[in-house]
FIVODO-154466 format. One record per residue (C-alpha): z, y, x; residue in three letters; residue number from 1. Coordinates in nm, 4 decimals. Each point is the difference from the previous one (the first is absolute). Layout:
N
NODE         pz         py         px   resn   resi
NODE          Z          Y          X    ALA    NUM
...
This chain:
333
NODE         pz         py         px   resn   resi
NODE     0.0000     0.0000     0.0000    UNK      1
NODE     0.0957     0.2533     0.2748    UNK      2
NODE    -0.3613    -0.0530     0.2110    UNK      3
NODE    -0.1986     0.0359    -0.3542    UNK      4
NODE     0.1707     0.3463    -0.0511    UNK      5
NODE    -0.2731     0.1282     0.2410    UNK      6
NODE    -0.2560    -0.0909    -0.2477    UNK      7
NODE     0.1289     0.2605    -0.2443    UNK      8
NODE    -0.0765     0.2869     0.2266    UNK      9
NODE    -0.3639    -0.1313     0.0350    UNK     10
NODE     0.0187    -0.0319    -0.3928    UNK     11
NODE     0.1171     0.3380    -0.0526    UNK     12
NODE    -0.2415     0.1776     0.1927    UNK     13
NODE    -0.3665    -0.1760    -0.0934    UNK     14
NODE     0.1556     0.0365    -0.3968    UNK     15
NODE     0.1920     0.3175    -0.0395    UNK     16
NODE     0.0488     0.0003    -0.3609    UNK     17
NODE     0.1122    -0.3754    -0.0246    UNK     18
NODE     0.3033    -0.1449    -0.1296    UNK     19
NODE     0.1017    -0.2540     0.1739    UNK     20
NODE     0.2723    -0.2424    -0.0479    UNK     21
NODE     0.0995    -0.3114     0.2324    UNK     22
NODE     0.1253    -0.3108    -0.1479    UNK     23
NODE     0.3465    -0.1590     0.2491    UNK     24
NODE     0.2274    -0.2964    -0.0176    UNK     25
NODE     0.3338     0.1398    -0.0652    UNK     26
NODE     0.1456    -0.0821     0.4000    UNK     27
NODE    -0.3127     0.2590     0.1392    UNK     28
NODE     0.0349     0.2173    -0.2909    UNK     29
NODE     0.2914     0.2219     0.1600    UNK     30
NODE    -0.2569     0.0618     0.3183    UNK     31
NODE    -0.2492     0.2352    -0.2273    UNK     32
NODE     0.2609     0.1772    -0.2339    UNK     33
NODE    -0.1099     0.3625    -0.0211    UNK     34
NODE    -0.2924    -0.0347     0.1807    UNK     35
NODE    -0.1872     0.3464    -0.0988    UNK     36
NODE    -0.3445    -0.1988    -0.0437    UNK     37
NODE     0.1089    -0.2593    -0.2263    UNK     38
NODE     0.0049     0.0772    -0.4212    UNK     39
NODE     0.1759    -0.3125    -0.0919    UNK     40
NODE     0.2034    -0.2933     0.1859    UNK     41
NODE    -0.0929    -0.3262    -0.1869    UNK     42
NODE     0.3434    -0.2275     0.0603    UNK     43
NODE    -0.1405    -0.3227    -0.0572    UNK     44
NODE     0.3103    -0.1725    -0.0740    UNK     45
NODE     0.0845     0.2331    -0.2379    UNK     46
NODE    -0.2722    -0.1128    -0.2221    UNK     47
NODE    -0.1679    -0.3743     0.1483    UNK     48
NODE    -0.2851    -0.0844     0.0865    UNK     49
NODE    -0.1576    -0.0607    -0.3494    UNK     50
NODE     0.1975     0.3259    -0.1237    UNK     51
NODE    -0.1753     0.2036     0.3325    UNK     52
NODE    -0.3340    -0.1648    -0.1270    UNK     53
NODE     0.0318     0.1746    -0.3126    UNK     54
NODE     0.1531     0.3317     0.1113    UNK     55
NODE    -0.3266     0.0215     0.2772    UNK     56
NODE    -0.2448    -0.1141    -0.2569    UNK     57
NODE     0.1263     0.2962    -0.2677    UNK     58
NODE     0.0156     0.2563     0.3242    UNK     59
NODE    -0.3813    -0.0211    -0.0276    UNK     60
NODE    -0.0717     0.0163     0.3759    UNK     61
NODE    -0.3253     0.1004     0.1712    UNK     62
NODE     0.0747    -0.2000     0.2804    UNK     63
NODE     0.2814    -0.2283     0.1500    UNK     64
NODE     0.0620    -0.0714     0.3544    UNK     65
NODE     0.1720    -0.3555     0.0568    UNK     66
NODE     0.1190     0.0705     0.3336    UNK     67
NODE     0.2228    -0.3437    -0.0326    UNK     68
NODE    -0.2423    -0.2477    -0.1166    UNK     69
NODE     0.2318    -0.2587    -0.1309    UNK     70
NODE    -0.0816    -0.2109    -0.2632    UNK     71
NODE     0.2307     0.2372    -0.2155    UNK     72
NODE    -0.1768     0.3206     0.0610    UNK     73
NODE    -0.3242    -0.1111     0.0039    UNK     74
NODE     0.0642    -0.1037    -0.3859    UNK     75
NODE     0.1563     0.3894    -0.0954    UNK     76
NODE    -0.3260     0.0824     0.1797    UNK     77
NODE    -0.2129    -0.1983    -0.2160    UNK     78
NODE     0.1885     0.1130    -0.2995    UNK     79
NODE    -0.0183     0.3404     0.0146    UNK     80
NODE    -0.3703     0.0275    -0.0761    UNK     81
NODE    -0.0337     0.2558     0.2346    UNK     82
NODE    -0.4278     0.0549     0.1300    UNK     83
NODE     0.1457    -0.0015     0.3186    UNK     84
NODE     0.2152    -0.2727     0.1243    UNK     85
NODE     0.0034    -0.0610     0.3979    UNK     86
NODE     0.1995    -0.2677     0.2281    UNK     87
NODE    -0.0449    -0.2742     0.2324    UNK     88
NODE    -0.2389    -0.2794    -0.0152    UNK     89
NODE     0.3242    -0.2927    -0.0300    UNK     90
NODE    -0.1181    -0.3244    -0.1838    UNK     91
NODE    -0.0108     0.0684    -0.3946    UNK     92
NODE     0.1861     0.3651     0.0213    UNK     93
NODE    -0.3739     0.0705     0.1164    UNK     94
NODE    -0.1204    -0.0349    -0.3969    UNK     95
NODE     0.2837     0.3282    -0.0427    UNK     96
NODE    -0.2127     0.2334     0.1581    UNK     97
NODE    -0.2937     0.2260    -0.0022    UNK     98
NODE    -0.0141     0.0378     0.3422    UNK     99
NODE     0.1279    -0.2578     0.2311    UNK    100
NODE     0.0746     0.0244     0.4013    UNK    101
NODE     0.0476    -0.3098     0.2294    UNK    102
NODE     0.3327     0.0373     0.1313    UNK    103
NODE    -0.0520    -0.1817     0.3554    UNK    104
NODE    -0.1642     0.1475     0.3086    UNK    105
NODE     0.0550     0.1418     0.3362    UNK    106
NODE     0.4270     0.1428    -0.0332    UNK    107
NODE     0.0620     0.3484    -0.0705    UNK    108
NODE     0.2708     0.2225    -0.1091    UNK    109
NODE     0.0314    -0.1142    -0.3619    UNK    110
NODE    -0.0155     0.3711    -0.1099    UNK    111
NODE    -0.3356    -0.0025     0.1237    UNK    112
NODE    -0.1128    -0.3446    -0.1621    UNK    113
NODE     0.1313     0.1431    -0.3481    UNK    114
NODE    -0.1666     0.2674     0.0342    UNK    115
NODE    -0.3235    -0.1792    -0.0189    UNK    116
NODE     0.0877    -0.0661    -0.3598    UNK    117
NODE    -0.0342     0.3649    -0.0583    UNK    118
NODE    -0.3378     0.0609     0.2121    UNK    119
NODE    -0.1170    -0.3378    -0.2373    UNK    120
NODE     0.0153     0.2129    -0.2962    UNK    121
NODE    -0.1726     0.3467     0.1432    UNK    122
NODE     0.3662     0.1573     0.1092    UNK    123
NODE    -0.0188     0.2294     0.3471    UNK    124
NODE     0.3371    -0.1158     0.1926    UNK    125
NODE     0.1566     0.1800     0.2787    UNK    126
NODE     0.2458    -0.1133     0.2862    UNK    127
NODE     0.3568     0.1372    -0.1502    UNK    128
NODE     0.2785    -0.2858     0.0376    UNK    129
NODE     0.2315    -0.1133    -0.3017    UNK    130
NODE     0.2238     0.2713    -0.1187    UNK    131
NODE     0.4094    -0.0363    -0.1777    UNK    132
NODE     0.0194     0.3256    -0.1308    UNK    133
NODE     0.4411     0.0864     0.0140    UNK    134
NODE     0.1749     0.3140    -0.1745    UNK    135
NODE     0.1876     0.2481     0.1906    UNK    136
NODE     0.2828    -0.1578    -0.1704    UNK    137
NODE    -0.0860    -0.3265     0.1128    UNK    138
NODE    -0.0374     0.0884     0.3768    UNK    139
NODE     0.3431     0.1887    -0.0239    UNK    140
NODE     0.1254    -0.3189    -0.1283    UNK    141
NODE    -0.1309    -0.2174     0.2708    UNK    142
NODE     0.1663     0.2614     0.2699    UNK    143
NODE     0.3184     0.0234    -0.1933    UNK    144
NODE     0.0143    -0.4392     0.0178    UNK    145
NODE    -0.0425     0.0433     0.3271    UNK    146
NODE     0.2560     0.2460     0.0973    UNK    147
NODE     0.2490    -0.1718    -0.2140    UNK    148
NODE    -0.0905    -0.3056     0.2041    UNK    149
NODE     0.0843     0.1924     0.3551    UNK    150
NODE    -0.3262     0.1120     0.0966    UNK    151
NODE     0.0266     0.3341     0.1617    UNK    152
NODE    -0.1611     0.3251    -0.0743    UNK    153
NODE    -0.2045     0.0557     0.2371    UNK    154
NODE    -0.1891    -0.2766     0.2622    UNK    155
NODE    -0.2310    -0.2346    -0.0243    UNK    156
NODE     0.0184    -0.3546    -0.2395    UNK    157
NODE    -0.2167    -0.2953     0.0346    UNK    158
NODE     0.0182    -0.2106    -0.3171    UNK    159
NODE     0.0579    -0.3823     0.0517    UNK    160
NODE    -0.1797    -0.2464    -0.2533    UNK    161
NODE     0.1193    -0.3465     0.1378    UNK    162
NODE    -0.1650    -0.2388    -0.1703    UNK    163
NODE    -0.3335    -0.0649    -0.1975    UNK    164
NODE    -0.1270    -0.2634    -0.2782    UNK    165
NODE    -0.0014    -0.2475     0.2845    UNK    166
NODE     0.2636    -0.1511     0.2779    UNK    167
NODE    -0.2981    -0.0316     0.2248    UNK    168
NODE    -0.1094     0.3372    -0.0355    UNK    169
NODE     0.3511     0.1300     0.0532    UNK    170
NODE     0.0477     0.1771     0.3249    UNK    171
NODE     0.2616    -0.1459     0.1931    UNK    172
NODE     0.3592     0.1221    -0.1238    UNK    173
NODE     0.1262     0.0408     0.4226    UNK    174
NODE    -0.2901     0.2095     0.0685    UNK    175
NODE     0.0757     0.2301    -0.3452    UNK    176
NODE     0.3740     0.0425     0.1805    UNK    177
NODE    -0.1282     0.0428     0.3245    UNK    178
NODE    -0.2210     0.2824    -0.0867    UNK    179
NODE     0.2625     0.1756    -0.2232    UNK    180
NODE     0.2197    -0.0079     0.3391    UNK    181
NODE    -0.2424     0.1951     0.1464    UNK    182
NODE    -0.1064     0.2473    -0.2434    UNK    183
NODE     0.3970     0.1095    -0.0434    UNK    184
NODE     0.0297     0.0389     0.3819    UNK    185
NODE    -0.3236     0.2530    -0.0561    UNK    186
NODE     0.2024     0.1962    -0.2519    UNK    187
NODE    -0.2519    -0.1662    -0.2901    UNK    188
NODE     0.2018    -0.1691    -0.3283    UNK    189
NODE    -0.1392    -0.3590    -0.1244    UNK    190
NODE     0.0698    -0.0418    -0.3756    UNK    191
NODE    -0.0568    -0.3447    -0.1427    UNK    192
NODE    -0.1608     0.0147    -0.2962    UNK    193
NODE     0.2135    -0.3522    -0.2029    UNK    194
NODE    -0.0759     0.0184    -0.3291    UNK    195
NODE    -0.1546    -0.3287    -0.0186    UNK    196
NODE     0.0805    -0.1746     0.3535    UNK    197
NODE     0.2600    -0.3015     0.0066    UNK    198
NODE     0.3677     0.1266     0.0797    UNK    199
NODE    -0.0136    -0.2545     0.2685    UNK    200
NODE    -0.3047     0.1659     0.1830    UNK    201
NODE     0.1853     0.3635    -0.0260    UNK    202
NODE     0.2936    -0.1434     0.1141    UNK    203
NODE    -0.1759    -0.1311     0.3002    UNK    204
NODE    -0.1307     0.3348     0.0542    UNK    205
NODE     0.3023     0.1971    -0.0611    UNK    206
NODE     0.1434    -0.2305     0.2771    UNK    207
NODE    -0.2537     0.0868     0.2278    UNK    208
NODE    -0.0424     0.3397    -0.0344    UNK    209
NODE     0.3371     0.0915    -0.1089    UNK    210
NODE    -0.0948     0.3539    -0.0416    UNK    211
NODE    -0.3215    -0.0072    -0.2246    UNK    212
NODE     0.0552     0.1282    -0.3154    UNK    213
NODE    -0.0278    -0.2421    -0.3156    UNK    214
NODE    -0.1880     0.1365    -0.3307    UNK    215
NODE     0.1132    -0.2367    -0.2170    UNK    216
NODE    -0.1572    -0.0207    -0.3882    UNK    217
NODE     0.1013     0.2896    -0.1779    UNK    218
NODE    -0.0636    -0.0517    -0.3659    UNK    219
NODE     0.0766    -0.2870    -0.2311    UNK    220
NODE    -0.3455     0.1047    -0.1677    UNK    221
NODE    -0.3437    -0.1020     0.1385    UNK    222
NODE    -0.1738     0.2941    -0.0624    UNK    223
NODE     0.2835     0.2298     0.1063    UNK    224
NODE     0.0578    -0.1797     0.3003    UNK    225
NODE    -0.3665    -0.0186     0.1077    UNK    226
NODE    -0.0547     0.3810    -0.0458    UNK    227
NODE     0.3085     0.0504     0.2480    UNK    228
NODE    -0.1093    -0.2482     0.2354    UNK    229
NODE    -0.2892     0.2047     0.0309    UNK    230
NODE     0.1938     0.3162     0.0300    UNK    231
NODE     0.1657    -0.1507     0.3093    UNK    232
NODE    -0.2956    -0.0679     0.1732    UNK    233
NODE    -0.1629     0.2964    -0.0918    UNK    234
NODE     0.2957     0.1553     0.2125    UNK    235
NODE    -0.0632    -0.2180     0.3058    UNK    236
NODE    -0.2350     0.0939     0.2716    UNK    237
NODE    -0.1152    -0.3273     0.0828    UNK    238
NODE    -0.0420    -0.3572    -0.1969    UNK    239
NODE     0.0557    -0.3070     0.2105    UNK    240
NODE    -0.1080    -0.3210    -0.1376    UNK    241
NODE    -0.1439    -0.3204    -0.0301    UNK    242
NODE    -0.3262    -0.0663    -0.2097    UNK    243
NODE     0.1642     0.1102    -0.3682    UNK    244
NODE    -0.0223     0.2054    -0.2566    UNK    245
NODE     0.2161     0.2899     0.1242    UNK    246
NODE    -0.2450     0.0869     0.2550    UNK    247
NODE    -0.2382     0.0699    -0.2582    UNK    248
NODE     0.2510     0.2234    -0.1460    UNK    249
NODE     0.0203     0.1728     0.2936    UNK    250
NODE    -0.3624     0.0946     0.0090    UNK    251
NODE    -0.0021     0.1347    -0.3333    UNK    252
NODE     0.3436     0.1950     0.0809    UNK    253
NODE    -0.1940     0.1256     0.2939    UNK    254
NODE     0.2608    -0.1230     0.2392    UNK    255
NODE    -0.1265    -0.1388     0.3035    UNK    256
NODE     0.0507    -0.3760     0.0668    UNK    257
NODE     0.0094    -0.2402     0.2542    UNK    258
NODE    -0.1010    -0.3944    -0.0877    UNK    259
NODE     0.0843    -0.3036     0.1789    UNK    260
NODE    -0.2656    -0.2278    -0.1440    UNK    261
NODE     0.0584    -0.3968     0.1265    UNK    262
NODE    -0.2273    -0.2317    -0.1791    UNK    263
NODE    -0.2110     0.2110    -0.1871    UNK    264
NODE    -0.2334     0.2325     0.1207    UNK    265
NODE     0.0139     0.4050    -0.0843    UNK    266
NODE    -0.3704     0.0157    -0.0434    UNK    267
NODE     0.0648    -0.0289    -0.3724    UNK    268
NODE     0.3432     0.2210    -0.0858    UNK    269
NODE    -0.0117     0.2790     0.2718    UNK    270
NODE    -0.2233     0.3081    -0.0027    UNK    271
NODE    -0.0169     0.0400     0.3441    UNK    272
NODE     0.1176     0.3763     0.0447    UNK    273
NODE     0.1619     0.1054     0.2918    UNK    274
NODE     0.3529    -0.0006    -0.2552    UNK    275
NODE    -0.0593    -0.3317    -0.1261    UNK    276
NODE     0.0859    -0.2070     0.3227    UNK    277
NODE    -0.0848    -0.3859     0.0391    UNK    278
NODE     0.1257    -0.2573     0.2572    UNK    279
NODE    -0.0810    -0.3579    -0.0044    UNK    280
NODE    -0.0135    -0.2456     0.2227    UNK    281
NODE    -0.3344    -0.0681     0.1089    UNK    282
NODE    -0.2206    -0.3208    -0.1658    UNK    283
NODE    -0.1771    -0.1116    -0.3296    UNK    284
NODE     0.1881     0.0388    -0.3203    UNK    285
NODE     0.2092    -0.2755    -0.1493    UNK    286
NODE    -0.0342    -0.1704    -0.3212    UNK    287
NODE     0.2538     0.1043    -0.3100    UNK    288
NODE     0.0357    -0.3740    -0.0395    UNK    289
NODE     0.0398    -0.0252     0.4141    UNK    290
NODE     0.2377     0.2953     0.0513    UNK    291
NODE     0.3753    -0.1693    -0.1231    UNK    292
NODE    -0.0886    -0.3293     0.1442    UNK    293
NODE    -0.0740     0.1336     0.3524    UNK    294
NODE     0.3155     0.2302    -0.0586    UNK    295
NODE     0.1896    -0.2852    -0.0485    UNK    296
NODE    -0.1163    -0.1901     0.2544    UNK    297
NODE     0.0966     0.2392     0.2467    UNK    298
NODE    -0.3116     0.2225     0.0237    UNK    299
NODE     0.0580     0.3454     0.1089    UNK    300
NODE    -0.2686     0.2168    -0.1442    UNK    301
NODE     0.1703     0.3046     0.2146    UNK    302
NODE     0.0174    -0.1070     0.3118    UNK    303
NODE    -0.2111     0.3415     0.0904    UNK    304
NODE     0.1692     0.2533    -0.1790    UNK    305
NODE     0.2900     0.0916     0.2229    UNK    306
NODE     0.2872     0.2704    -0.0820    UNK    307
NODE    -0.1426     0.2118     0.2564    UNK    308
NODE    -0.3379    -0.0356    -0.1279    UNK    309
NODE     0.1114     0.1171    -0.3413    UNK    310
NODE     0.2763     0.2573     0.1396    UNK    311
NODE    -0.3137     0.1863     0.1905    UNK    312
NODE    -0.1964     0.0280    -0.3476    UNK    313
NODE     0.3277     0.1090    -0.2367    UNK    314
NODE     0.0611     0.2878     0.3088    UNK    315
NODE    -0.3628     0.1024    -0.0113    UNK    316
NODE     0.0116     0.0808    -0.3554    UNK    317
NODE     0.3200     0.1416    -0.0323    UNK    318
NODE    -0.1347     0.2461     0.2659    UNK    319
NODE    -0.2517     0.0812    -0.2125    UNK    320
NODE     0.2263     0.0369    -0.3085    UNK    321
NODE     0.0783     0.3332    -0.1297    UNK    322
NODE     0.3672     0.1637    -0.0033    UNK    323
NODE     0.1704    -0.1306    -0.3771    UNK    324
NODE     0.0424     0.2917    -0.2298    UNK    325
NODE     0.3354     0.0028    -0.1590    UNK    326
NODE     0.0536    -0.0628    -0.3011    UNK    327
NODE     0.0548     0.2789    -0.2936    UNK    328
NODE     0.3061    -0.2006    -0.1456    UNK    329
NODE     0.2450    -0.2473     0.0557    UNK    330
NODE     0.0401    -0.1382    -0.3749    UNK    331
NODE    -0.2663    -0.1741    -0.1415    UNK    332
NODE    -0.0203    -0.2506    -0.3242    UNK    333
């Protein structure tokens, strides 16, 4: 959902007067509340899939975009009636569609591969990357969690997002402590984004890295805490990670990010900008099915990413970083 955010900018500007409205599942739907170019936010667990079908069909769309392509959405596709119905050429989801585009080929950023379901159907697109959009109120929020966490005024913070969707693809815990050593003797605060990791994994860190600070969740609610998840990031300078979600986030926060990729390759999930940082250990990509059996068999997929490796990168772009303007309050709700 975050990465297909870009493809409402290209949206906006080759149809001006459009309304446009963007059908989520209700764990992504927190990521595009308020977003300035969307009319309506279609929950679809709020209504099912048979209740969405009807809701699209009555909307009488020009077009839809399936940017999924599940079996699912391809049928809300098919039943809106719409002239224009594009997605990817998958087995029978193909007989959804109007306009159809093979999914496989050489690997790309998957902004630009989604994109070519908007040049399929005569739309101009551009190069802008995904985009959160956060109040004022929200930001202040994400400062204020911080500072009630321990996070000081003024310096720099490099965000910590230990672990990804995968064990294999989880840069190694020791290396996450070793780094945040280094950054505090450099002045620079790691905060460890846990909303979501296992208490055993921050308590590993925590041991390490005594000093780190630890963002735990802050709201009971989904959507609440998602929105100030994303306020504490937008307050970092810097997003380290494994290949996950978060990173993502960071692009579309505008926060630069560095991403320890192990077994898969960045050719598909980084843009490639001089904030969006990469390191991988050299060699082919591994298999999804491959990755957690190699893991467990004792496979490091990092054996080329050192601490110093990734300590050089952070410093380089918190160089670049500008100074953090303070904040206009200290109460926010």
């Amino acid at each position: 959902m975050v990465l297909t955010t870009a493809l409402l900018d290209d949206l906006r500007r080759a149809l001006p007067d459009a309304s446009i409205d963007m059908l989520v599942g209700e764990h992504a739907a927190p990521l595009v509340a308020g977003h300035p170019l969307i009319r309506t936010r279609i929950v679809l667990e709020d209504h099912g899939t048979f209740g969405t079908a009807r809701l699209v069909r009555a909307a009488h769309y020009d077009a839809v975009l399936d940017i999924q392509g599940s079996m699912r959405t391809a049928m809300i596709t098919r039943a809106s009636g719409a002239p224009l119905r594009v997605g990817w050429k998958i087995r029978a989801a193909t007989l959804a569609y109007t306009h159809a585009l093979a999914r496989a080929g050489a690997a790309e950023y998957v902004v630009r591969r989604r994109r070519r379901l908007l040049e399929l159907a005569g739309i101009a697109t551009g190069d802008t990357l995904p985009r959160i959009e956060l109040t004022d109120r929200e930001r202040t929020q994400g400062e204020t969690d911080l500072r009630t966490a321990g996070a000081p005024a003024i310096g720099h913070r490099v965000a910590f997002a230990l672990v990804t969707s995968s064990p294999a693809r989880d840069w190694p815990i020791e290396k996450f402590g070793a780094l945040g050593n280094a950054l505090l003797e450099r002045g620079v605060t790691p905060i460890v984004l846990a909303a979501g990791t296992a208490d055993a994994i921050v308590s590993r860190l925590r041991t390490l890295c005594p000093r780190a600070l630890i963002i735990p969740a802050l709201d009971a609610d989904r959507d609440r805490e998602m929105r100030r998840f994303l306020g504490v990031l937008a307050a970092c300078d810097v997003l380290l990670s494994g290949d996950t979600g978060p990173a993502h986030m960071a692009d579309a926060l505008g926060v630069p990010r560095v991403t320890v990729y192990g077994p898969t390759t960045p050719d598909n999930y980084a843009p490639g900008l001089a904030t969006t940082i990469a390191l991988r250990t050299p060699g082919p990509a591994v298999r999804i099915r491959d990755e957690n059996r190699l893991h467990r068999a004792g496979h490091d997929f990092f054996s080329g990413v050192t601490v110093n490796m990734v300590m050089e990168e952070i410093v380089q772009l918190l160089d670049d970083a500008p100074a953090r303007a303070p904040i206009r309050s200290a109460h926010a709700h």
